[in-house]
N, C-alpha and C positions, 0 to 999 in steps of 0.2 A: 185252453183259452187261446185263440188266435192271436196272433199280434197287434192287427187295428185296434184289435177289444180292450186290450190293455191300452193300448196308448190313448185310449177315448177316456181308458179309467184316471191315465197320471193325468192328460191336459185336464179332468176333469176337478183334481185335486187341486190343481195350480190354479184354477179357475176360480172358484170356491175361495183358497188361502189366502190369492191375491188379491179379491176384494171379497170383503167379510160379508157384506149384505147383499150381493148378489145371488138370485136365487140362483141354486146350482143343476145345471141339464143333466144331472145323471146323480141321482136319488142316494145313493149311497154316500156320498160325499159329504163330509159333515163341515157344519158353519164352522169356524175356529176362531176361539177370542182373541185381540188383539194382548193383550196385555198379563200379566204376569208378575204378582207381587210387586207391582210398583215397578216394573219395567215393559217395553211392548215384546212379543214375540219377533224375535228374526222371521222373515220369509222359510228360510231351511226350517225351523221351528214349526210354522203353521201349515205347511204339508204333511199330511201323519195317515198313521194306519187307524182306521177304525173299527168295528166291528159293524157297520153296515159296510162298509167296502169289504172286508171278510167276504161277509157274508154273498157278496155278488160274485165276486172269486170263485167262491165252492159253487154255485149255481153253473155257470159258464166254463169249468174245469173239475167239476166233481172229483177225478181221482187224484187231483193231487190240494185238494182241500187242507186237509190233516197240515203239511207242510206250511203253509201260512197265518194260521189258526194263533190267536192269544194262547197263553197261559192261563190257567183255572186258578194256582195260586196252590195246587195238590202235586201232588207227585212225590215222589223218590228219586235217588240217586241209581244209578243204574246199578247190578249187581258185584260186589265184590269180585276184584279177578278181571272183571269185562272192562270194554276198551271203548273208548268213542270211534266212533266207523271212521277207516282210512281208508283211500283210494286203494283199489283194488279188491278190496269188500264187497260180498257179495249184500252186505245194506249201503253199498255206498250210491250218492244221487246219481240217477242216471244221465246220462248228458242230453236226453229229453228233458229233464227235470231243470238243472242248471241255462238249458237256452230257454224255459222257459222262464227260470228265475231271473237272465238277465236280462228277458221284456218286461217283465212286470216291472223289475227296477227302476229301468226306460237308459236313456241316452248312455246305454251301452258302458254302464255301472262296472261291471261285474267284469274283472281282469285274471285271467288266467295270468298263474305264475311267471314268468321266464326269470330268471338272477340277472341281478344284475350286472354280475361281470360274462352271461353269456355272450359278449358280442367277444370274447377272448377264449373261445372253444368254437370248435366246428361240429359236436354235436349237436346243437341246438339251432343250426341252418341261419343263426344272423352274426354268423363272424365279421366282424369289421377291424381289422387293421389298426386304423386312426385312430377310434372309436376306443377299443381298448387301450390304445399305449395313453390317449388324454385321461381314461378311469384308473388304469395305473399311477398315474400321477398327481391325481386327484382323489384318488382312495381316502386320504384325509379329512379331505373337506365336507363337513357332517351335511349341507344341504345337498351334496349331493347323493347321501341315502334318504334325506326327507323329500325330493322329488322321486324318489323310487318307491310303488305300492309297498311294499314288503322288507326291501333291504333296511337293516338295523345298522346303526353305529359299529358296534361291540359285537362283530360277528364270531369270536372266539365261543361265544355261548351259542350261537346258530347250526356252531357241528362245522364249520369254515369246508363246506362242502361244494363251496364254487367263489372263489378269488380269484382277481386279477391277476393273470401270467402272460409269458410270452412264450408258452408251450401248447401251440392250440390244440393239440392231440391229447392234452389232457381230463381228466374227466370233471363235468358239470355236471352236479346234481341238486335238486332242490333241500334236502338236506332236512334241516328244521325248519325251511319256511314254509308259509301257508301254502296252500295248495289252491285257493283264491283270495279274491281283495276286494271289497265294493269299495269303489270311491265315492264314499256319501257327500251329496249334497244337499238332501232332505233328512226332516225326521221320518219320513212316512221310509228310507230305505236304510234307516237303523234300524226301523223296527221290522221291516222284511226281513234284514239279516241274519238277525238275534230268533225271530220263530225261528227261521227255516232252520238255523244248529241248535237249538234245542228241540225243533220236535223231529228233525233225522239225525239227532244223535254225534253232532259234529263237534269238531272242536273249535272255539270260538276265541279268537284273541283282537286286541284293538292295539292299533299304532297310527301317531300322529305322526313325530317328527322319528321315532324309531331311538330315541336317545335311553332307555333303559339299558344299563351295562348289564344285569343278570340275565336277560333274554324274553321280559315278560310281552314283547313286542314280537315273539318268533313264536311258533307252533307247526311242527311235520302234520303234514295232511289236514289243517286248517283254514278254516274260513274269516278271513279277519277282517274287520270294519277300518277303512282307513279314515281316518275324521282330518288329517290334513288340508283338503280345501274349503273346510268351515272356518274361512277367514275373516267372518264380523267381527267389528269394535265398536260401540258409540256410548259416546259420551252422555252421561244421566244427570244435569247441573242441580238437580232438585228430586233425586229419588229418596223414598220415605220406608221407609217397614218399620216392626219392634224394634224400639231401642236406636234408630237409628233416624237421620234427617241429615241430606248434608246431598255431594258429588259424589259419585259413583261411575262405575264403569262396565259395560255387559259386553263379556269377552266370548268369545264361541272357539268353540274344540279346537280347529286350528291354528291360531294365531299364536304368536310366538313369544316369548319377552322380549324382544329385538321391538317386535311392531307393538306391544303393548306398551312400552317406554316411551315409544314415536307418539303414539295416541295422545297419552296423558302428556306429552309434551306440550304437544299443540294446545292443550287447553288448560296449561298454566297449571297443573296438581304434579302427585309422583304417588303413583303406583309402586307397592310392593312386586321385585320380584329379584330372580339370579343374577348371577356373572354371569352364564352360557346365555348369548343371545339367542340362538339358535331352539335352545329347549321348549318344547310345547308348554301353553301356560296354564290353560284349565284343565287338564289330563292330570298327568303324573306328576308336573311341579307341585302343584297345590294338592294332591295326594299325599305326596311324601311330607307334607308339612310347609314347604315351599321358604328357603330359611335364604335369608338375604342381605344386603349391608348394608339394609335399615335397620337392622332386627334392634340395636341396640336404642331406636325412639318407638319402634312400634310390633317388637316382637317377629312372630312368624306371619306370610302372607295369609298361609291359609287361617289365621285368624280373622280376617278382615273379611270372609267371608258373607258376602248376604243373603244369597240362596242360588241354587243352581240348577240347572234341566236336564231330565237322567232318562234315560229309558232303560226301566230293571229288565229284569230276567224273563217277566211274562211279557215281554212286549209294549207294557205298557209306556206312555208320553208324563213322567210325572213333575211335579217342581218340589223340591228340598229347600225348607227353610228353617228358621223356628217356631211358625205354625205349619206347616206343611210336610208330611213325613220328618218329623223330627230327629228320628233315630238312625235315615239315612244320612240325613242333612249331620249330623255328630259323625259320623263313619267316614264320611264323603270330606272332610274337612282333616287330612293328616293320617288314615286309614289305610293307606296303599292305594296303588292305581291297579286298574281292572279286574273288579274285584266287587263289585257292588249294582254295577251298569254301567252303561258309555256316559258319560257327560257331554251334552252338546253344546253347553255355554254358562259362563257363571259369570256372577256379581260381583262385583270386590267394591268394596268400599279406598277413594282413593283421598290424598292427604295433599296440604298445600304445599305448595313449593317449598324448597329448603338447599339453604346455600352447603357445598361442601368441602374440603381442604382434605387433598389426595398427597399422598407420597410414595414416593418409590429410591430403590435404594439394593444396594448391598452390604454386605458386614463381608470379609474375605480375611485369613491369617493363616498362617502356619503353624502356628503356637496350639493344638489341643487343650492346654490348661487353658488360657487368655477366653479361647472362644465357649467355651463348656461355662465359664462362669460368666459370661457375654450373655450367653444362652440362656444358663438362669435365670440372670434378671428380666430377660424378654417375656418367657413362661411367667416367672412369677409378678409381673406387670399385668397379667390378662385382667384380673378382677378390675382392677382399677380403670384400665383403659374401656375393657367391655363398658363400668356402670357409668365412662363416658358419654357412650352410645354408641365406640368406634368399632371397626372390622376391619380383618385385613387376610389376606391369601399371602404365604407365603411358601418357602422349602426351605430344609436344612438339611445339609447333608457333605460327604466327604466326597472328594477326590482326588486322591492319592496322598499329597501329603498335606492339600489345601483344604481348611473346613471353610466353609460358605453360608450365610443367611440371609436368600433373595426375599426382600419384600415387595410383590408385585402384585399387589397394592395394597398400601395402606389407605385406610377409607375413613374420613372423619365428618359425617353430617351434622351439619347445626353446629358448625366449630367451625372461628376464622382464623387464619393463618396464626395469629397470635394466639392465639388459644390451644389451634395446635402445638406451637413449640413451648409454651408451657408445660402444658401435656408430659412432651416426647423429651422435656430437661433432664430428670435423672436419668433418663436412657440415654442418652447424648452423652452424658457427665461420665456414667459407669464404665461407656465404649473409649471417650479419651482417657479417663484412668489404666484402662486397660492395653493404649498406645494402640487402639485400632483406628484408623479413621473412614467415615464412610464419606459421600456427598452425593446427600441427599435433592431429590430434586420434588418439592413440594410446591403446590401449586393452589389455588384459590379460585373455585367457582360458583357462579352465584345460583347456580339450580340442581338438580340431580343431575338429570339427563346430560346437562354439559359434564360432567366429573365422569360419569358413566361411559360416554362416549369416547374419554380420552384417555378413560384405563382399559378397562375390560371388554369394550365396546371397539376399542382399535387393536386389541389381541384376536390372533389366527390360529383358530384349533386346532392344530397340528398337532399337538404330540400324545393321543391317546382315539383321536377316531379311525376307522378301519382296523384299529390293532390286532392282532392275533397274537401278539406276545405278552402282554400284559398280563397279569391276574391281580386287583386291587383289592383290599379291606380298607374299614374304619374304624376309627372310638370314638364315641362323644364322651371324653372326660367331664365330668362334672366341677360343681365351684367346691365342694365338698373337698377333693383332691389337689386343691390350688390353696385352702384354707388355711386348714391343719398344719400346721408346719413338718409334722411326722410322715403325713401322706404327701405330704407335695414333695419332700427326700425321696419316697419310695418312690414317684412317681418319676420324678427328676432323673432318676437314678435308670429306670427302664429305657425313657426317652434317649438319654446317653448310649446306653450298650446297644439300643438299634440301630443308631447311625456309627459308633465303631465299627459294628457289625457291618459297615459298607453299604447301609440301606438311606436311602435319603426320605424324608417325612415331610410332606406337604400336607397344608390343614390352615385352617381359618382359627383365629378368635373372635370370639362372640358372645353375646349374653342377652339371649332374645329375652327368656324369661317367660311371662306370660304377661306383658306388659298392655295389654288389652281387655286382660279379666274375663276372656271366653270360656266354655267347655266345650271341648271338643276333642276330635282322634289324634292329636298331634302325639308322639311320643313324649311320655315324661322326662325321657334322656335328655331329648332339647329344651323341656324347660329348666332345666338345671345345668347343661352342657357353659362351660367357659371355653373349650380348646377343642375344636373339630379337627384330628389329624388323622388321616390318610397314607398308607405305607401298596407297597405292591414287589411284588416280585416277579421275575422276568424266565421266562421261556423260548426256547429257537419257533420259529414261525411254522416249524413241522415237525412240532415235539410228538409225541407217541402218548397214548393213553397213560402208559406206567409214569411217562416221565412229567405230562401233567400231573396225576396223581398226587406225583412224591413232590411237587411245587407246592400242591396243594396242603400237602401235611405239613410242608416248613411256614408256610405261610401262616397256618391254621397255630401249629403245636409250638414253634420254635419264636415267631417274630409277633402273632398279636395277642398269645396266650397272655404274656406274660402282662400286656397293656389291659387286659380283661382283670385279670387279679389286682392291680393297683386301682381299677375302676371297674368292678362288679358290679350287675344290673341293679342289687338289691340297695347298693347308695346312689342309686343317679345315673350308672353308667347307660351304656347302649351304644348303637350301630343306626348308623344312619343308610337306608336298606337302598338309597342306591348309591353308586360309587362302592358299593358294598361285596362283601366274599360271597357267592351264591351257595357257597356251602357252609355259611355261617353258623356254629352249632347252637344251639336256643334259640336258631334266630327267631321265633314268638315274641319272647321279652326283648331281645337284643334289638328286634326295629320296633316294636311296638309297643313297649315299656308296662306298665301295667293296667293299659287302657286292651289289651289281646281279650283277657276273657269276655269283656260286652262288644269287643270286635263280633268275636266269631258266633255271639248269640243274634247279633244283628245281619249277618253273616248269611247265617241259615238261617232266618226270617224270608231277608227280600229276596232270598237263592236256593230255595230249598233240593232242587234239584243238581244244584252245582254248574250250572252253565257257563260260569267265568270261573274261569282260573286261571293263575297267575303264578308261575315261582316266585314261594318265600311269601305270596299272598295270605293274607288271612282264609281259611279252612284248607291250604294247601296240603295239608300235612294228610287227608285223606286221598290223594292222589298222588301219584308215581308218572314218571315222563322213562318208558324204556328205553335208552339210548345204548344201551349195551353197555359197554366197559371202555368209557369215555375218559374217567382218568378225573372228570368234574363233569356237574350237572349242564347240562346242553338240552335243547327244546328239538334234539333231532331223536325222533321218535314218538310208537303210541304214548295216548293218555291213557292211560288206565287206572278204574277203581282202586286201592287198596283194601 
């Protein structure tokens, strides 16, 4: 297909999408409805592939037909042993094929690799000086890998195979990042994408904002769909489906919690979402459950689910609802991200405004006894304060001879200041009995968004993006282990000897529950979880395979074995799969609770062929990432069958 041709075919889609009843001058081009479950299509939405423009493709480019071609909804899994074609394959696309894929896309979509810290190496011909010593310095700050095609947060899972230095003779390699990137603007070049690595056999990964810590946003020799500038929001003041009548909100792939907080500001509601503004919000937040410091009036975000827009594995443009692919629309709601299709926009059902009373504060002693029984009471406060409604982030932990317990922040929605310090009385009481004093600085505001913006919303992500020293796990402890008075001692008792042990524990209290009365993929862990705590252990920035490794196995064997036995999956426990160990063992049950077995039948329904994968995804467990002897799992290398 010559160039004109295709570009006669995109203006010809755009022509067509953007006005619905206009007959369209090139035949192939299908009319596309405006609307969708009780909401309208975005523009990126009603640009699509269809199977008469297929069909005009193979006419005007016969040999590479095959390559843009639907799914039939048959097939298999390639053969045990075999690998998805990497560059340098004698089946890899030829670069005939790729400049042709990047007309068809159109406005110059399709972005060959560079790293991002190549402007800090002279191999790669754009060494710049300046340029490097400002990403040096900025390596931190997570937007500037979600302006990057490819670059991930968490590049210790990447294979850390081209960092920021000031050694420009050192070597750049692409490592475990993809080996291209379409930066979609349309549906019509999600669904390009998605044929062309499944029917040449590529590896297919998706990144928004790049904020997965396991690396499910990185893949060697992959083609990855960037959904980052799918940045719609609007406002639904009267959207309707089953079960539901009220405001609403239709978010698309890009957009962030930062801007979706913005949104539903301006129109007087509050949306479900995180502390990370930064974090993509229909992707992998509401994949993983999307757990928030509302949870305690209205559970998890991805509950509030109303249907969302997917393009599977055959190409297809579909909508997920509760009449609509049902069993996706269940998957797609706390399932894992990329892992099912791309999501190009979802629905959330959003709520009225609600005033909230934040606190912050420190606990600090020298006393080990004083603060251990300080500690306790805080722990064994969660039930209560969770069936509050409240949340809070904080750490504990030692240094040297000082223990410490930052609360940065405490979150109490639908609570006024006096309601709060009722609340926080015998905590208050237990700490002067114990001659600790803190001063606390709590504060009173009347909407979300202001509370949000003055805690969590004015913290600077610094101290875990770009890391290469890090290694993180979790537990969702359950209410079951705060209960009991026998397991809350056992439980008590492990929490204690991890921070002896010189490790510090950050985690949230919570207690979503399922205060929504939905079914869906959420893990059982969080509908039972009271105490989300987080532990990591640390590494030199140029540790060695062995010497990750043997992190790995204290991490694993030594520091959160023993938080798995005080909260085993089989009462409540679990891992909340990101922030998560990527070598977490069970991890099936441990992110996915006992909702994994109709995962992975749902699974290999809409994927039979296996075109998304994911680590630590559901059906990953039949595939293998060859990275040699990495020391921990990295996306630097083939995919291959098992």
């Amino acid at each position: 297909m010559t160039k004109s041709a295709l570009l006669v075919l995109i203006s010809a889609l755009r022509i067509v999408s953007s006005h619905p009843n206009r007959a369209s001058p090139f035949p192939a081009a299908e009319k596309v409805p405006s609307c969708s479950h009780g909401a309208s299509f975005s523009l990126a939405e009603r640009i699509r592939l269809t199977d008469e423009v297929v069909e005009r493709i193979a006419d005007t480019h016969p040999e590479y037909a095959d390559l843009w071609s639907f799914g039939n909804g048959e097939g298999s899994l390639i053969k045990s042993g075999e690998c998805r074609s990497f560059p340098g394959d004698e089946s890899w696309p030829s670069e005939d094929v790729w400049n042709n894929f990047n007309e068809l896309l159109g406005e110059n979509a399709l972005i060959r690799t560079v790293p991002l810290a190549a402007v800090c190496y002279n191999s790669w011909g754009v060494y710049d000086e300046e340029k490097c010593a400002s990403l040096r310095e900025e390596f931190g700050d997570p937007y500037v890998h979600e302006r990057d095609p490819t670059s991930t947060v968490w590049p210790i899972y990447q294979g850390k195979t081209c960092l920021p230095t000031d050694e420009p003779e050192g070597t750049c390699v692409l490592g475990g990042s993809p080996a291209y990137a379409v930066n979609v603007s349309t549906v019509a070049q999600v669904q390009l994408a998605v044929n062309m690595a499944r029917n040449a056999n590529l590896r297919l990964v998706i990144k928004n904002t790049g904020h997965c810590y396991l690396g499910k946003s990185n893949g060697a020799g992959a083609l990855s769909v960037w959904t980052h500038n799918l940045k719609g929001i609007t406002f639904l003041p009267e959207y309707e489906t089953v079960g539901y009548t009220g405001p609403a909100m239709k978010v698309e792939a890009g957009a962030t919690v930062r801007e979706v907080y913005e949104m539903a500001s301006r129109y007087n509601v509050t949306a479900l979402g995180g502390i990370c503004e930064s974090v993509g919000y229909a992707g992998g937040y509401i994949a993983g459950g999307g757990h928030t410091p509302m949870s305690g009036l209205y559970g998890m975000a991805a509950d509030h689910v109303m249907s969302l827009e997917v393009v599977t594995a055959d190409g297809r443009f579909v909508t997920a609802s509760n009449t609509s692919n049902p069993d996706l629309f269940w998957a797609l709601r706390g399932g894992g991200g990329g892992t099912y299709g791309i999501v190009t926009s979802v629905v959330i059902r959003v709520h009225p405004q609600v005033y909230v009373t934040t606190s912050d504060y420190t606990v600090s002693t020298q006393s080990g006894e004083a603060y251990f029984e300080a500690l306790r009471f805080f722990f064994g406060s969660f039930i209560e304060w969770g069936d509050a409604g409240t949340y809070s982030f904080f750490a504990a932990g030692r240094n040297g001879d000082t223990y410490t317990l930052s609360l940065n922040h405490f979150f109490a929605p639908n609570c006024t200041a006096e309601e709060f310090e009722e609340l926080m009385g015998p905590w208050y009481k237990k700490l002067a009995e114990l001659n600790i004093s803190i001063a606390p600085t709590t504060k009173f505001y009347e909407d979300f968004y202001s509370a949000y913006d003055a805690t969590w919303g004015s913290d600077v992500e610094l101290n875990t993006v770009g890391s290469v020293s890090i290694l993180p796990a979790n537990r969702l402890f359950p209410r079951s282990s705060f209960e009991d008075e026998e397991k809350f001692d056992k439980t008590f008792a492990v929490l204690q000897d991890t921070i002896d042990s010189s490790n510090t524990i950050m985690g949230y209290h919570q207690a979503p529950g399922n205060r929504a009365n939905v079914d869906n993929a959420v893990s059982s862990a969080f509908r039972s979880v009271i105490a989300f705590l987080i532990v990591a252990v640390f590494v030199d920035s140029d540790a060695t395979p062995e010497e990750l490794g043997e992190a790995t196995r204290v991490l694993n064997d030594e520091i959160v074995a023993p938080w798995r036995e005080v909260s085993p999956s089989s009462e409540g426990g679990g891992s909340y799969l990101n922030e998560a160990n990527v070598m977490e063992p069970n991890w099936q049950r441990e992110f996915y609770g006992v909702q994994y077995e109709r995962l992975l039948e749902i699974k290999k329904a809409v994927d039979p062929m296996g075109v998304f994968y994911a680590t630590t995804g559901v059906g990953s467990e039949e595939w293998e990432v060859r990275d040699g002897k990495s020391g921990l799992q990295t996306q630097n290398g083939r995919l291959c069958r098992l």
